[in-house]
N, C-alpha and C positions, 0 to 999 in steps of 0.2 A: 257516437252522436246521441244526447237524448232526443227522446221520444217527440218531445216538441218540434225539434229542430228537424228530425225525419220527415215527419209529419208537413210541416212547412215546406218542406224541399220539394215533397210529395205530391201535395197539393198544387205548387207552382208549376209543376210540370204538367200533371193533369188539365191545370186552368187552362193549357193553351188546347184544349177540346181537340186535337187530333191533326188541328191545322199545319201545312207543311210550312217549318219557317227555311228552307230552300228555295234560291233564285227559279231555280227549273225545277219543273214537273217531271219528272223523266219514267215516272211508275207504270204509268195508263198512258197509250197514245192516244186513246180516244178522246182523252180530255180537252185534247190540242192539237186535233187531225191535221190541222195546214201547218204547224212546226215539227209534230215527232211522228207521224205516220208517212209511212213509203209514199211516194207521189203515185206508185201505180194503182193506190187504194185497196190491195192484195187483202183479205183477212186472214187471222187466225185464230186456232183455239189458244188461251189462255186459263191457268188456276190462277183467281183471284180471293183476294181478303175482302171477305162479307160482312163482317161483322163478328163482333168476339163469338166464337167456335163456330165460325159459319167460314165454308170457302164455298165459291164454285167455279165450274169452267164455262167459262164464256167465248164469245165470237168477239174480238177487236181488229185492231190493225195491224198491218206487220207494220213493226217500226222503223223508221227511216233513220241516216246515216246524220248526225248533225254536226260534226266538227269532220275536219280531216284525217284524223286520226284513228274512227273511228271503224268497226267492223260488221257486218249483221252477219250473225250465224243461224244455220237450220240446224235444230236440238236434232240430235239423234238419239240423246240419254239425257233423263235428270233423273233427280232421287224426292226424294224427303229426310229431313235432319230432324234430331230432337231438339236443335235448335229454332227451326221450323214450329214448334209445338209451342214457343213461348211468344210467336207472332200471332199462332192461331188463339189462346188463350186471351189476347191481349196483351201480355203480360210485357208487354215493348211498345214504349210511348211511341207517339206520331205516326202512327197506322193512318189509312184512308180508303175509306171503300172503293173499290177497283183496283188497287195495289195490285200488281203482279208480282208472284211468291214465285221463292227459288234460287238459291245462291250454288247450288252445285249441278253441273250439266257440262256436256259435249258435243259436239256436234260436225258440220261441215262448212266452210266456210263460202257463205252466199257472197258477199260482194265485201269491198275494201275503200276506204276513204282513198284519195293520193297521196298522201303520205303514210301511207302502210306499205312498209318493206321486206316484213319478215316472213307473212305470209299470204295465200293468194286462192285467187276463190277453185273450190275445192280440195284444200285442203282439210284431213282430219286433225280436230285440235279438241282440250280440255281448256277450260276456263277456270282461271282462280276463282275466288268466289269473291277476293276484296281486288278495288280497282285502285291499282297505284299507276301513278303518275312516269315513272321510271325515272325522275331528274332531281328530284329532293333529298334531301339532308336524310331520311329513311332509306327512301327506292335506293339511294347509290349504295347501300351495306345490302341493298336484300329483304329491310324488315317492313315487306308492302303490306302489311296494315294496319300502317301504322303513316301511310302517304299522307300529307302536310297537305296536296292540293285538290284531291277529291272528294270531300265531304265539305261543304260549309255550314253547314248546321249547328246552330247557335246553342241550342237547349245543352246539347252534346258537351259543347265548350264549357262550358257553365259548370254543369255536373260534377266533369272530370278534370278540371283543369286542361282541356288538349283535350283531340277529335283522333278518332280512331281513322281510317280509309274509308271510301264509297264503299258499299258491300250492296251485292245484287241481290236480291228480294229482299229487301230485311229492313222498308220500312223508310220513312224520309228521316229520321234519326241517326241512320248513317249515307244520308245521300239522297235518296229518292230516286235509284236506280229500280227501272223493271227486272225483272229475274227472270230465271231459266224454268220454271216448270210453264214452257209455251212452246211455241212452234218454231219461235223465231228471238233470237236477241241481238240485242244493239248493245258489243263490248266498248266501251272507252279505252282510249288508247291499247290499242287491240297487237300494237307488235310488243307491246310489254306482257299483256294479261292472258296472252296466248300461248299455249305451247301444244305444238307437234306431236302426233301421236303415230309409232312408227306400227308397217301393216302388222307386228306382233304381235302387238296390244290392242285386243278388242275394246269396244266401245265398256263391254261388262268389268274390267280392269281398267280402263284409263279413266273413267270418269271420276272416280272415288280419287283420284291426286286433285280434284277441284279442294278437297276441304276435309273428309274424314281421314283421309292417309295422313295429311302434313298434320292436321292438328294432332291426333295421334302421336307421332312421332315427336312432335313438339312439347308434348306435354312431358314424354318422357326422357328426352334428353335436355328438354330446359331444366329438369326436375332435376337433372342429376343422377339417374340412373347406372349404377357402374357393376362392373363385376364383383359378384358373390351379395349384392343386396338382398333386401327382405322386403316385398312392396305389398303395398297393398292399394289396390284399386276399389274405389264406389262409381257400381255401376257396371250393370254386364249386358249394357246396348253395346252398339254398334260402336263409337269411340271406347269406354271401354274396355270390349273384345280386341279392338287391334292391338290399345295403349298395354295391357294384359300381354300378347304375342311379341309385341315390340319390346318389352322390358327384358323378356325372356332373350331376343336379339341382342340385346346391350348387357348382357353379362348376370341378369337376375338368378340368384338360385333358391327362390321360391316365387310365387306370386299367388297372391289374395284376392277375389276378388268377393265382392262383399254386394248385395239386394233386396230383393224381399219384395212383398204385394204381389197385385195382380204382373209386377216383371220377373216374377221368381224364376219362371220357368227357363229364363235366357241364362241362370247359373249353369240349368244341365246342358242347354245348349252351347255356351261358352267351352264347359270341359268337355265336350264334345269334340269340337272344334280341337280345342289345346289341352288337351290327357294331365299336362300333369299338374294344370293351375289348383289348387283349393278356393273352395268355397264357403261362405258366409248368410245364411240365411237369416236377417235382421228378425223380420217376423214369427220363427223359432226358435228362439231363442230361452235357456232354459231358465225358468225362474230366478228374480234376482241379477242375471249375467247382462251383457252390454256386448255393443261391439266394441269399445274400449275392452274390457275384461276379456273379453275370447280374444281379442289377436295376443293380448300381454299373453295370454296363456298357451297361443302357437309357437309364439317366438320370445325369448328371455327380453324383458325389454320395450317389444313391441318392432312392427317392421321399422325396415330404416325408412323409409319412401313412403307417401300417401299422394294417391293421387286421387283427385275430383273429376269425376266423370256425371256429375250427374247435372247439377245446378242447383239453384239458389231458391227457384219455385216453390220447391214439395216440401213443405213444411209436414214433419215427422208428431209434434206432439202441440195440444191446445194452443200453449202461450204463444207461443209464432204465429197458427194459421189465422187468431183473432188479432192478434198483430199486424199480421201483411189484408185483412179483410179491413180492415179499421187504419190500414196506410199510413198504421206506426213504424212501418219498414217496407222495401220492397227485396226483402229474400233475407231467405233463415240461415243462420248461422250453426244449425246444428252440425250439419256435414262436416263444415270446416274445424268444429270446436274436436267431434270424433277425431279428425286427423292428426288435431295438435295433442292431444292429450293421448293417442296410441302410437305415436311415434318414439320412440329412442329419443331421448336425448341429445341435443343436435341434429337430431333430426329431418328431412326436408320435406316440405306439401308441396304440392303443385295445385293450382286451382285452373282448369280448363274447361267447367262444366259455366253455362251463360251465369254472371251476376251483373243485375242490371244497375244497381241502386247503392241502399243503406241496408245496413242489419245490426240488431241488435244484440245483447249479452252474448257477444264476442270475449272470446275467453285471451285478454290480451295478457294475464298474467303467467298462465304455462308459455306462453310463447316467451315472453322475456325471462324468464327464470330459470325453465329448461333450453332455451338459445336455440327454440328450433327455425327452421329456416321457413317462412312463409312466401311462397312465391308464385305472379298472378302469370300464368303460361299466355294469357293475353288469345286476342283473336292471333291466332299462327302465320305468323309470315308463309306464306306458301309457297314464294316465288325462293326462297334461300331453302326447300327441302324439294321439291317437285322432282325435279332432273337425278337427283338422287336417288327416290323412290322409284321414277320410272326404270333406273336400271336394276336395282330391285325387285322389280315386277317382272322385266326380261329375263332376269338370271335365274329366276325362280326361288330366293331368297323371302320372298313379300307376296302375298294367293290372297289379292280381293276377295275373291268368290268366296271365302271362306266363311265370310258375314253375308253374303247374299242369299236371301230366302225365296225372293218373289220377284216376278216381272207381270208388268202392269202397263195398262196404258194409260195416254194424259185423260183422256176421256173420263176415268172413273178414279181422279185423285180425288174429288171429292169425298168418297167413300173408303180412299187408302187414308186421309187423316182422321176422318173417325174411328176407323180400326189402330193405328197405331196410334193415336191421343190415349185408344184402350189397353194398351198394350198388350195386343188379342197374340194367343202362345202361338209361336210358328213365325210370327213376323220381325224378324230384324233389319237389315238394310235391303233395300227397293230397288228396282232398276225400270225404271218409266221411260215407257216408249211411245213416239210419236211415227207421224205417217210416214218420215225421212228415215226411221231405223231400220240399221239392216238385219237381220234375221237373228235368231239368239246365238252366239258364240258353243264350239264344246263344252260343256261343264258351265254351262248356266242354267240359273234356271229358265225354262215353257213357262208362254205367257197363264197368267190365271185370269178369268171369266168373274168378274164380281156379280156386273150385275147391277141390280135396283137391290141386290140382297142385302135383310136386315143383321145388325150387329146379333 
């Protein structure tokens, strides 16, 4: 796309100033105390979107039940996602101040529509993070999010040709659903987006099948991941470190994983974690060299596999970051250009890390000439990997905790996204507790005490 036509695209989306173009409000109850708040007028704490890099937690309503299908659950766990980081940036059209954030969470199940059959109040359940429908042309294969009836969001349509699924906190852009970093949620059709968490899996393991486990897992076997590959991963957060362990599951006999900047330090804690991964530090790199050049130089060729973990945001050098400042694009193409041009020859990329938009000097010429496989791992159907995973977690095949650094409470998420927007050493995935949670699991971590403490 030239730069004009970015640009235009760009603008048009922005023109609509933030307004939700969604029927229903469904973000904030307070907006609409006598259609989305509980009739017992019940409050709760909530993390809301303040304004580009601003959250806070507030007092609102517990939300009420408004179709029959519907379920309110009490959080017992949510997280924070790096995808989370491009709602707080702004960097995700149709935000609205008072938004409620939070697409990954668990909990207990408070009350049920009458037509809810699968499960029943007090039950322990995880929440997908996208709301499918379960009766559509997607739902019936599994690939829920990508559901036909839970998003009507027009901008969306537009963009991409086709709406991806509702997804909870993430904005009226995919819904205008509230999310999980609260006390209390209101799931849509809740015998679909629910699953059962049996008494062997604490809340500190089951909550991560909302969204970092499947998309993980998705990235790597949508990618093609098979035995005796050479991968190599950007990106040594919390996606990933699993996508990283997961490849190793699927037959890899090497794995790369590649970073730099202030997330350096998540390389040692990655090989921490998994001994025998290698590492890549972009920002030393030695005079002259690349990270094209250093993996051609690890592996004849380059790895077979590249996966994207990171996103489309972090513009690496000038010509982008004044690019996406100037909304000649919205996200850099350096990552992706790295992956196609250090791949082997046939190649595959996976692309899992958030792209919201356009991007520019896309290197479409090594992709047709060397025939590498370019492929968008999409938001992760989660409901076609969950059940999987969780047996995986029972077998002792798949150890959450392995990424878990810190517990927290809702109270002081405000100050957990300024530390991890910094990505201050020590923190990789989060496990946020509210007043419903039950006490830490073995082998988690004690809560930590922030505070009013400065970065």
């Amino acid at each position: 796309m030239a730069l004009s036509q970015a640009a235009a695209m760009v603008e048009k989306i922005i023109g609509h100033g933030g307004e939700a173009t969604t029927e229903q409000n469904l973000s904030n109850p307070a907006k609409d105390p006598g259609k989305y708040a509980d009739p017992s007028g019940e409050k709760m704490k909530a993390l809301v979107w303040n304004g580009k890099n601003s959250v806070k937690v507030v007092e609102t309503f517990k939300p009420a039940k408004i179709e029959d299908t519907d379920v309110i659950v009490k959080v017992t766990g949510s997280t924070i996602c790096g995808s989370d980081l491009h709602l707080y940036h702004g960097a995700i059209v149709e935000m609205q101040k008072g938004d409620i954030l939070g697409h990954e969470f668990c909990g207990i199940v408070d009350s049920v529509g009458p037509r809810i059959s699968k499960v029943k109040a007090g039950d322990r359940v995880v929440c997908s993070f996208q709301i499918a429908c379960g009766e559509c042309m997607y739902c019936k294969k599994k690939l829920s999010s990508q559901c036909e009836k839970t998003n009507d969001n027009t901008i969306e349509n537009i963009m991409y040709g086709g709406r991806t699924a509702g997804m909870l906190g993430y904005s009226h852009f995919t819904g205008g659903y509230a999310g999980g970093q609260a006390e209390y949620v209101r799931v849509a059709y809740g015998d679909v987006n629910l699953l059962k968490l049996p008494d062997d899996v604490p809340d500190e393991k089951g909550l991560y099948l909302s969204d970092v486990l499947s998309t993980s897992w998705n990235c790597v076997v949508d990618t093609g991941v098979k035995e005796g590959d050479v991968v190599a991963v950007w990106g040594a957060g919390p996606i990933g470190q699993m996508a990283a362990e997961m490849s190793f599951m699927n037959g890899a006999k090497r794995v790369i994983i590649i970073d730099g900047g202030p997330a350096a330090w998540r390389l040692d804690f990655v090989k921490s974690k998994i001994p025998k991964v290698e590492t890549i530090d972009f920002t030393k790199l030695e005079k002259g060299e690349s990270v094209v050049s250093t993996l051609k130089k690890m592996e004849h060729g380059g790895p077979d596999v590249a996966l994207e973990c990171v996103a489309g945001e972090y513009a690496k050098g000038w010509a982008h970051y004044f690019e996406m400042m100037l909304g000649a694009e919205t996200d850099t193409s350096e990552i992706v250009n790295e992956m196609i041009m250090s791949v082997k020859s046939f190649g595959r990329c996976g692309i899992t890390g958030v792209y919201a938009g356009f991007t520019n000097h896309f290197n479409i010429g090594s992709l047709m000439e060397r025939g590498i496989r370019l492929i968008g791992n999409g938001q992760a159907p989660v409901h076609m990997y969950w059940e999987e995973l969780l047996k995986k977690i029972q077998d002792g095949s798949l150890e959450p905790l392995n990424m878990v650094t810190h517990r927290v409470r809702l109270e002081e998420m405000d100050e957990l996204y300024k530390r991890f927007n910094a990505r201050e050493k020590g923190i990789q995935k989060v496990f946020v507790s509210t007043k419903f949670s039950f006490p830490p699991s073995p082998g988690a971590p004690q809560l930590t005490e922030w505070g009013t403490a400065e970065l």
